[in-house]
C-alpha positions as CSV (number, residue, x, y, z in Angstrom):
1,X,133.1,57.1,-3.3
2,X,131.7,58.2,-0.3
3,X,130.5,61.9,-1.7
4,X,129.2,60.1,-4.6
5,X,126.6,58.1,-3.0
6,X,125.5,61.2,-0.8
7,X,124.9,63.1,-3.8
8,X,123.3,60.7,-5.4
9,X,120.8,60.3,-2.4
10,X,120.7,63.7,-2.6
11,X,119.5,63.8,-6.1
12,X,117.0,60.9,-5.6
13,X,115.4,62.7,-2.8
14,X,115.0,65.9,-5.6
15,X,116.8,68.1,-3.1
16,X,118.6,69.7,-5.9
17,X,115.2,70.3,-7.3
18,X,113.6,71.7,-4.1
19,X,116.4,74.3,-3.0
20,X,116.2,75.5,-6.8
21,X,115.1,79.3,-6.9
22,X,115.0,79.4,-3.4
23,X,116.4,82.4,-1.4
24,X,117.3,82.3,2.0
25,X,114.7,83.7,4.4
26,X,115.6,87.5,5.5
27,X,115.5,88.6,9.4
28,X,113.2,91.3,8.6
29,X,109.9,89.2,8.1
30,X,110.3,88.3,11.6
31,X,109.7,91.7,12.9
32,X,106.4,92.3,11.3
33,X,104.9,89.0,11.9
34,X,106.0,89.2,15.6
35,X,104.2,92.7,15.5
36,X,101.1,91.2,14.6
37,X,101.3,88.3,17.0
38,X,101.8,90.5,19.7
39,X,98.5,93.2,18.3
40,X,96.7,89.6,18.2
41,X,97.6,89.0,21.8
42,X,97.1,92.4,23.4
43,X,93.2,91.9,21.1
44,X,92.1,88.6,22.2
45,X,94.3,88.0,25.4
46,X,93.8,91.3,26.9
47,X,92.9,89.7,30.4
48,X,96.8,88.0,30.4
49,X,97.9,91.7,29.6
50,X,95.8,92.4,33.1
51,X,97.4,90.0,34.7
52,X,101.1,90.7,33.7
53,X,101.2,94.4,34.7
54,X,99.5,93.7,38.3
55,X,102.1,91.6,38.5
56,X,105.1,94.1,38.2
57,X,106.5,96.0,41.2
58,X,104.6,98.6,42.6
59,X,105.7,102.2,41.3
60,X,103.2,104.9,39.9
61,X,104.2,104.7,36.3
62,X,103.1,100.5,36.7
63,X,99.9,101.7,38.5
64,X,99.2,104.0,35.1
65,X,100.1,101.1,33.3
66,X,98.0,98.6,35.2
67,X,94.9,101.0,34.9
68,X,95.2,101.3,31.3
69,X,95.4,97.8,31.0
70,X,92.3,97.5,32.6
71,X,90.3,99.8,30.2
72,X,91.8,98.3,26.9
73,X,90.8,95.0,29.0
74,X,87.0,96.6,29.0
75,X,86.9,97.9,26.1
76,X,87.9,94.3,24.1
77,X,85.4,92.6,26.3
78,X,82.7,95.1,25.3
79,X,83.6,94.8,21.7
80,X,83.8,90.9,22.0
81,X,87.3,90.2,21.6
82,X,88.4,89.0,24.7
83,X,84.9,87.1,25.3
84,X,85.7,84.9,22.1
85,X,88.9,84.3,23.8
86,X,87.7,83.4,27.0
87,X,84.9,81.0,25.2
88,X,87.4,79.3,23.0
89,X,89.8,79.0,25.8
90,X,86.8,77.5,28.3
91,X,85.8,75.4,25.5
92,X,89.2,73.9,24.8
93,X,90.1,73.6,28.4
94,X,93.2,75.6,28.0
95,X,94.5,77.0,31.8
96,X,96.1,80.0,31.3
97,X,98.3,81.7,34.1
């Protein structure tokens, strides 16, 4: 009795109807839309990228590192990127460390 009244709840909520033709998600889509989240972030948030590599110990290949972050950094905020972000962020009141 007790499996019968769960699957009739379950067919009164149409979950039988909802899960049909669905297939479960694959691991794959993950990797592309984290790709683009991180392009997005390394675009708009180019001063956090700043911030993380002066923040890593000091060795020459982090100091090449740190550098080149700095001109991607000046190149988004010449094309306008990074400004948006920094106006929406100001705008919203959004600290970010």
């Amino acid at each position: 009795m007790g499996s019968a009244a769960r699957t009739d709840t379950d067919s009164s909520l149409g979950t039988h109807d909802l899960e049909t033709g669905m297939r479960a998600s694959r691991v794959g889509t993950v990797v592309p839309i984290m790709a683009i989240a991180v392009a997005l972030l390394f675009v708009f948030n180019s001063a956090g990228l700043v911030r993380w590599t002066q923040n890593l110990p000091p060795s020459t290949f982090n100091t090449a590192l740190s550098d080149a972050a700095n001109a991607w950094h000046d190149a988004m905020t010449a094309a306008g990127p990074a400004r948006l972000f920094e106006v929406v962020k100001d705008a919203i009141e959004v600290d970010l460390r």
